[in-house]
Each structure stands twice: as structure tokens, then as C-alpha cells.
N, C-alpha and C positions, 0 to 999 in steps of 0.2 A: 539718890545716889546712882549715877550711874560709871560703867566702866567698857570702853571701848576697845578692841585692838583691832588697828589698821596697817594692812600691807599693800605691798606696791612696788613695785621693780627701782632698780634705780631710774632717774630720770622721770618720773612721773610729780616730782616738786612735790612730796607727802608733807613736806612741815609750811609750805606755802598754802595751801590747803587746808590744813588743821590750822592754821594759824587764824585762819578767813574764820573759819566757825567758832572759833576760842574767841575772836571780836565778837561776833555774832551772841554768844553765850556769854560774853562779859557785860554789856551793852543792856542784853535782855532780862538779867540779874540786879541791872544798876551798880556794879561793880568797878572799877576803876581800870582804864583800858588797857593798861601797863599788865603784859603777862608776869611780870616778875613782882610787880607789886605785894605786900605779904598778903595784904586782903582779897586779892585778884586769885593768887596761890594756894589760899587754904579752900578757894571755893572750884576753882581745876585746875590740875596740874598736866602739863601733856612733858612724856618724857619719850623721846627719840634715842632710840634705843642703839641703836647705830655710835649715835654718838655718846653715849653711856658708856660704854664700850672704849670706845678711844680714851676718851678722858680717865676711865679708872685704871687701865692698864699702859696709856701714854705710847700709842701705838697708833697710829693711820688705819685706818679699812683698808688699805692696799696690802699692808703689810700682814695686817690679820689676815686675809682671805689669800696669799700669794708663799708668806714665810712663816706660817705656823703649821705644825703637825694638826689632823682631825683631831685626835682626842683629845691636845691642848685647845683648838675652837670649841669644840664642845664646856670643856671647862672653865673658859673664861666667857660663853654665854650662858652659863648656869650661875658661875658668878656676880658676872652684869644681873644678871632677874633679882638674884639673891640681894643684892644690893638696891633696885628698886625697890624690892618690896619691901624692903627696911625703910626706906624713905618716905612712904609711903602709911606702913604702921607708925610712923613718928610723928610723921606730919598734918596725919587724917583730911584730905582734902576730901569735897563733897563729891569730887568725881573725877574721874585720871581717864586720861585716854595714852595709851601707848603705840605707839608705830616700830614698826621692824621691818624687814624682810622676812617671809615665809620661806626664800629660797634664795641659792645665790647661784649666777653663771660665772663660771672663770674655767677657762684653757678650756672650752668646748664640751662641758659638763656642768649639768646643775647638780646640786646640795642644799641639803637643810642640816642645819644643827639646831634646831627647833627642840627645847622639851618639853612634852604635850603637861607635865606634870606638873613643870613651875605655873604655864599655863593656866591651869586647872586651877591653881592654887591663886590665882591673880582673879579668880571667877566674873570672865566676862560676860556682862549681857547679851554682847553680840560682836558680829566682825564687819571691818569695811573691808575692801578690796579697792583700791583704787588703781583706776586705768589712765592713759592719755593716748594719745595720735604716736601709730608706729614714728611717722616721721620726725615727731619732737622728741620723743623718749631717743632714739639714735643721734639725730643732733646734741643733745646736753651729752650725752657719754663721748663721742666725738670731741666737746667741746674741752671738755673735762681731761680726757685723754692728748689733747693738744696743748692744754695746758700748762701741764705740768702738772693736776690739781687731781688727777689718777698716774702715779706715779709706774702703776703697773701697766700704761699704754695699754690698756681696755680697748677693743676692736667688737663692736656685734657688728652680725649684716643685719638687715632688717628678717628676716625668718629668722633667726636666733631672738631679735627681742617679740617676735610675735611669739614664737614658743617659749619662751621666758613667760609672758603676761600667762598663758595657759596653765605652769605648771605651778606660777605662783597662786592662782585661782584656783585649780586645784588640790594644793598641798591646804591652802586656808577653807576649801569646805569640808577636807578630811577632819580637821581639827574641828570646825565648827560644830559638825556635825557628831564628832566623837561626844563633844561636850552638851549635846543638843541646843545646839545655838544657832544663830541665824548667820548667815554672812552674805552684807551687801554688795553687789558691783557696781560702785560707782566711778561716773568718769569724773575728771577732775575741774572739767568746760559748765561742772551746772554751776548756777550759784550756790553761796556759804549757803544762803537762806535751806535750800535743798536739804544738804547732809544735816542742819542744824534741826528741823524741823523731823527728818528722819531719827535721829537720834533722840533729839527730846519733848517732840508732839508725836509720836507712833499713832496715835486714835486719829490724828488727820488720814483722809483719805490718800490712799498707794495710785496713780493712775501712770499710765505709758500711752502716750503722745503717738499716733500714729496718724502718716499722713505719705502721701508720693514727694518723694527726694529726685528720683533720678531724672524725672520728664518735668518736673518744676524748675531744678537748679539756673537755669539758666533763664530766665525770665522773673526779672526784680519785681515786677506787680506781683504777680504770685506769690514770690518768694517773702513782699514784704506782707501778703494777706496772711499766709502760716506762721510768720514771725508775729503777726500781733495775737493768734490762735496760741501759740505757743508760750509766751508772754502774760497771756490773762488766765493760766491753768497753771503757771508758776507763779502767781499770787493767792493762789486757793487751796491747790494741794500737792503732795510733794510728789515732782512729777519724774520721773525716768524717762529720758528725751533723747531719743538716738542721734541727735544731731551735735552731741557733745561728744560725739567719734566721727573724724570725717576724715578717714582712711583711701577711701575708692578713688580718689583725686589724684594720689601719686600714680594707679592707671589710664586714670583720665590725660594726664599730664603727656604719658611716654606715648601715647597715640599719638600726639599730634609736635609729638620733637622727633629727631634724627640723631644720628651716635651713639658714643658709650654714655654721655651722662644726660641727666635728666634735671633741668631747672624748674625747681615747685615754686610756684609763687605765692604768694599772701593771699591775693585776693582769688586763688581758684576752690579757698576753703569757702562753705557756706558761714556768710560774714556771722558776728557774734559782738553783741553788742557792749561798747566799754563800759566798766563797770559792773558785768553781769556776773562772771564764773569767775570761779575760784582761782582758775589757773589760764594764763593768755600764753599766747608764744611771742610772748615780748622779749623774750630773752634770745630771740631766735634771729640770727639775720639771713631776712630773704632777698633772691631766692636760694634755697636752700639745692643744693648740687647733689642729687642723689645718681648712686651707680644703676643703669636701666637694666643691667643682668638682675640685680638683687631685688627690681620692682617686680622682672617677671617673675623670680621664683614664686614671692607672693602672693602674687594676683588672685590665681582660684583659692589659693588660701583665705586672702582678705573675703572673699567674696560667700567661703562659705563661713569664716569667721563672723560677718556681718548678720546673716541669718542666726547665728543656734547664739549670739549675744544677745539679740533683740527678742530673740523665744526667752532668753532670761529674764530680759528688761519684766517682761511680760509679765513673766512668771512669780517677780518680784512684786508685781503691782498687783491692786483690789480689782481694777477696771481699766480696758483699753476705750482711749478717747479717739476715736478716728475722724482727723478734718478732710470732709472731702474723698471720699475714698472711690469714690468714681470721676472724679475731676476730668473736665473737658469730655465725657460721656466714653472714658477708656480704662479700660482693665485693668489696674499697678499691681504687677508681680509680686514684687516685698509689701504691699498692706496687706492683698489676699494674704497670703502665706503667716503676716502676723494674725490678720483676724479666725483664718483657719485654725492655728495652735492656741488663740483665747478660746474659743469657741471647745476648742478640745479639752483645755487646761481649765474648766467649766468660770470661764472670769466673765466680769459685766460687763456689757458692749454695748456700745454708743457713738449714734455715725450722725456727725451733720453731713446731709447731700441735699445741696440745693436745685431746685427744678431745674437750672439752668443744666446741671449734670445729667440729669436725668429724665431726659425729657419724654422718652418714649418707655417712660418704667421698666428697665431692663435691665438696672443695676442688679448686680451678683450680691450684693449685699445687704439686699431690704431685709431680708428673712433670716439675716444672720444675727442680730442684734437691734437695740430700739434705735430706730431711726427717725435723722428733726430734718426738715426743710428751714427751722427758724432753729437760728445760731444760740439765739438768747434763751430760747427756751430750753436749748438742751442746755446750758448753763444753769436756768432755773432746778431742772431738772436736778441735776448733780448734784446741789446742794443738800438736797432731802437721804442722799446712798451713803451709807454708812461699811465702811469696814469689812473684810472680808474674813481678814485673819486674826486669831488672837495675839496681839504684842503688848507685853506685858512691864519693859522696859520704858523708861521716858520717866519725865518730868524734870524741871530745874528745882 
């Protein structure tokens, strides 16, 4: 049995998402693919709590979070729980994963009506946290807001939803941690396979993908040699992949335009293969028209946002895998700095560097971690490392 609670701002698609790994887990069960199915039902239930909430009170989220008093919120999310969890004592599923928001922003203020207690009482094994790309979370609430489909004309700039993702993170390891639990941050670009394997293989090996982004990006040889590195270590184990956040692009972007607005295109993301992740920006039409005031607010943000995420990534995983981390015989700023923080956060390190990198042995990284000139061996290798931490949660 297991029991999950996942948060995540608006716009991060959480039930698209969960919906990927509920396939994933229905499939790996031999269970019938139909979430509503009753045989599908009695073996996981995911309940969206959000929408729990409307349907038992017959009210919009606009209107909850816009025209109700706090202590009436509070009382009709104690109620919405009280009413899962009856659902729940009735129906005994083998495992429930719940989604909510940790937090809400409305009129230039966040909020939680969170109670750690119902919480407690729902006794989960652990928490996700799920993230996505400032510029998609702002477009679906835009879209949403234009709609008609947020009646409360919802406006973030982009620095409101990066400090949104912040407070929702967190206000969810306050909790986790109250309860001594785990809470994971994941994005929403891995695939199902990722969070499914995280939640019900735990004893797979934890690994973080590291490798140079910023002096590759722009060169498809390269970029397709890391995507097959990257590719054959999400078939093995469950990998935390920085590249399922590709943020840095909307400054990339306003360098090389003029004016107040800034056209992001499709393909200045680092591509991502169909079929792969949980969540696409298919929903998105590019390009996507962002305000260049609001990019720069962000920029040193994004930039140190990117560093102390990837020291998480890190920190979440058994072992950093580093492809290449002297590439072209030069020194990448963001590997150093993640192998630094492994090296400190005492995790197992593992560098393929081919002679070709290194050819006058001066690489800054031999002595950091075990190091292969053969790709396959360090693969052999991996296979034999076991686990770092104890997790105690998993199994279907």
C-alpha cells in the first residue's frame, strides 16, 4: 500500500501527470486501463482535491479562493479531506495518491489553508512536488484567465509564479518534514516511467544526470551524443534530469530581440522527445509573446534558481552520473559546481571523460570521483551500486 500527496502551483498540469503514472501502474498491475473502472479503483484511486472541493460544495476555485471568508476556506478544506477520507475508509483502495495545492496566490499574496493534522491522518509515505517551465505555468494561467475558464482574470508576472513554485516547495517540506517524510521535486518533462519507478521501485538506484547544457546547446552532434547518455540512464534508473527545466532560454531569447516583447519559440527549448514526459507544451501556441521587463526581472533569479534546484536534484539522488564533464578539454561552470556540492553532500561520482577531452590530463575532475574513458564500462560499473538511502515505501 502505498499513499502519495502531490503538489504543484497551478499550471503545472498535476492530473496530466498523475494520470501518466496511474497508466503506468494500471498496465504494471495488469489491471484494466480505464481509471474509473471498479477493478482499476479498488487498486488506485487518485483524488484531485481541488476538484473535491467544487463538486462537494458546487462552487468554482475562483469563487472559493476570491468570495469566501478565510475561516469558511479553512472549513470547507477540512471538510473536502473529511470527506476523502471517508471515501477512502469505504472503499479500501490498495493505494490513493492525492493532489492539492500547498499554497495559493490571489491579489499579490500567498496562503495555505493546509491542515497538517487531516494530513497526518491521511499518513503519507511521502511527498511529490511538481514543477514545470516558468513560461508554460504563465501561459495556461493566461490562457485560463482569457478564457473565461478563471473567472477571477488571474494575472502572474513571471517572478510571481517563480516565487509561487518556491513557497509551494517550501510550505510541502515544512509538512513533510513535520511528518518525517520525504518530499520529492520533480519536474513534470520526465517520463511516467520516472515518478512510477520513484514511488513504487524505491531500491532502484536515485542517480542526477549531469553534463554541460550551456556550451553544447547549440550544436545537434553533441546535443544528440547527451540525449542518447541521457536516454540509456532513464532505462536503468530513476534519474533526476535537469533538462526537464529549460528556463534560461526566455534570456537567451530577449538577447537577441529588440522592444517590449519577447517571442519564445518552440525550438529554442532543448528538444524533447515525443512520447517521452509526462507533460509536453502541446497546449501551448508558439511563439509564445512574453513581456522583456518581466524576463529581466527574473534572469539572476532564474539563474540562481537553477543552481540550489540542481544541488536538490543532487541531493535527491544515490549518485551523480557526469557525461563528459570536461568536454572539448573546457571547464563547465554548472558541472563543477554540481560535482563540488556531490563531493560535499558525500554522493557517488562517476565521470565518463574521453581522451579526446582530455588529452593532456588536466581535467579538474579526475580526482573528484571514479572516472571511465570507456562509456560502457562505466555502465557496467553502475550496475553492481546499490542505494544510498534507506526508503522504505514502494512496491505494487
Amino acid at each position: 500500500m502505498v499513499r502519495v500527496i502531490f503538489t504543484g502551483t497551478t499550471g503545472v498540469r498535476k492530473l496530466d501527470a498523475i494520470g501518466q503514472v496511474i497508466d503506468e501502474v494500471l498496465s504494471s498491475a495488469g489491471k484494466p486501463p480505464d481509471h474509473n473502472n471498479v477493478d482499476s479503483l479498488r487498486f488506485i484511486r487518485y483524488f484531485d482535491f481541488e476538484q473535491e472541493l467544487s463538486k462537494l460544495f458546487d462552487v468554482p476555485l475562483w469563487t472559493y479562493l476570491m468570495g469566501v471568508h478565510e475561516k469558511t476556506q479553512r472549513e470547507m478544506w477540512d471538510k473536502t479531506f473529511n470527506s476523502i477520507m471517508k471515501t477512502i475508509a469505504k472503499e479500501k483502495p490498495k493505494h490513493v495518491f492525492i493532489g492539492l495545492h500547498a499554497t495559493f496566490f490571489q491579489s499579490s499574496r500567498f496562503f495555505s489553508v493546509l491542515n497538517q493534522d487531516k494530513i497526518r491522518r491521511f499518513k503519507p509515505d511521502l511527498f511529490v512536488t511538481l514543477i514545470d517551465d516558468t513560461y508554460a505555468v504563465w501561459k495556461r494561467i493566461v490562457t485560463k484567465s482569457e478564457s473565461g475558464v478563471d473567472r477571477g482574470k488571474s494575472y502572474l508576472r513571471l517572478r510571481d509564479i517563480l516565487s509561487w513554485r518556491a513557497v509551494e516547495l517550501l510550505v510541502t517540506d515544512l509538512i513533510a518534514n513535520r511528518l518525517q517524510k520525504r518530499n520529492f521535486m520533480v519536474a513534470v518533462k520526465h517520463p511516467a516511467r520516472m515518478l512510477f519507478d520513484l514511488v513504487f521501485n524505491p531500491r532502484k538506484l536515485f542517480v542526477y544526470a549531469s553534463y554541460p547544457i550551456s556550451k553544447t546547446r547549440n550544436d545537434k552532434k553533441i546535443r544528440e551524443e547527451i540525449d542518447k547518455f541521457r536516454y540509456k540512464l532513464h532505462e536503468d534508473y530513476v534519474v533526476f534530469d535537469p533538462l526537464t527545466i529549460d528556463e534560461k532560454i526566455m534570456g537567451l531569447a530577449a538577447e537577441g530581440q529588440s522592444g517590449k516583447r519577447v517571442d519564445l519559440r518552440k525550438e529554442s527549448r532543448w528538444p524533447l522527445p515525443g512520447g517521452w514526459s509526462m507533460v509536453y507544451d502541446d497546449d501551448l501556441t508558439f511563439p509564445l509573446s512574453l513581456i522583456k521587463g518581466e524576463i529581466s526581472e527574473v534572469e539572476r533569479d532564474i539563474e540562481d534558481y537553477i543552481e540550489a534546484r540542481d544541488y536538490r536534484l543532487v541531493s535527491q539522488a544515490d549518485a551523480l552520473i557526469a557525461y563528459r564533464p570536461y568536454y572539448g578539454g573546457e571547464f563547465h561552470r554548472g558541472v563543477n559546481s554540481e560535482i563540488h556540492f556531490a563531493t560535499n553532500a558525500m554522493k557517488e561520482r562517476y565521470f565518463y571523460t574521453p581522451n579526446e577531452d582530455d588529452k593532456k590530463k588536466k581535467s579538474p575532475f579526475k580526482d573528484k570521483g571514479r572516472t571511465f574513458d570507456n562509456l560502457n564500462e562505466m555502465y557496467d560499473t553502475l550496475t553492481g551500486v546499490n542505494p544510498t538511502d534507506r526508503r522504505t515505501w514502494g512496491s505494487l
